[in-house]
N, C-alpha and C positions, 0 to 999 in steps of 0.2 A: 405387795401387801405388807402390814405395821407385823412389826415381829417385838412381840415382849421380853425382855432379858429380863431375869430375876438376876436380883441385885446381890451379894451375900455380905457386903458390907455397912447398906442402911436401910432406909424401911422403905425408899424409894425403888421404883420398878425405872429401867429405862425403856422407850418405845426407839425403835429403829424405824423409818419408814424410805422408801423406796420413792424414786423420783415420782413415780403417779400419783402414790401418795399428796406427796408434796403439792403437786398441782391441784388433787382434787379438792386439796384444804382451800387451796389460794381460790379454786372456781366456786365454791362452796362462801367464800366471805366476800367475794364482788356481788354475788348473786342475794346476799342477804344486806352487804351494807351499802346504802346510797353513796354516791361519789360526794364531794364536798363536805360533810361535815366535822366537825370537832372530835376531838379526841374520846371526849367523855360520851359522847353522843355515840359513837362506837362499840367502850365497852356496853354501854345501854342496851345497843341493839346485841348482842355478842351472849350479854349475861341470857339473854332470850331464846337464844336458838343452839339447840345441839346438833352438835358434827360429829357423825360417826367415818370410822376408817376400819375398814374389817381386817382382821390377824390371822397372820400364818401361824398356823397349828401346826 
């Protein structure tokens, strides 16, 4: 699970996430972006769909 560090030096948080994490981002962007196209075409589809990662509390 994404563990949040509060930050005390800027206004930025950092996210830690754990190796499942990581895959479920990666299974989560095959599954929303077609294979083959352009870059722009990407963020396109990207800026459209949200990914959630759930946090250890």
């Amino acid at each position: 699970m994404a563990q949040i560090i509060e930050s005390t030096t800027s206004e930025r948080r950092l996210i830690k996430m754990s190796t499942n994490d990581i895959i479920s981002i990666v299974q989560s962007y095959q599954q929303a972006v077609p294979r083959g196209i352009m870059y722009e075409e990407v963020r396109n589809y990207l800026d459209d769909i949200v990914i959630y990662i759930p946090e250890d509390i």
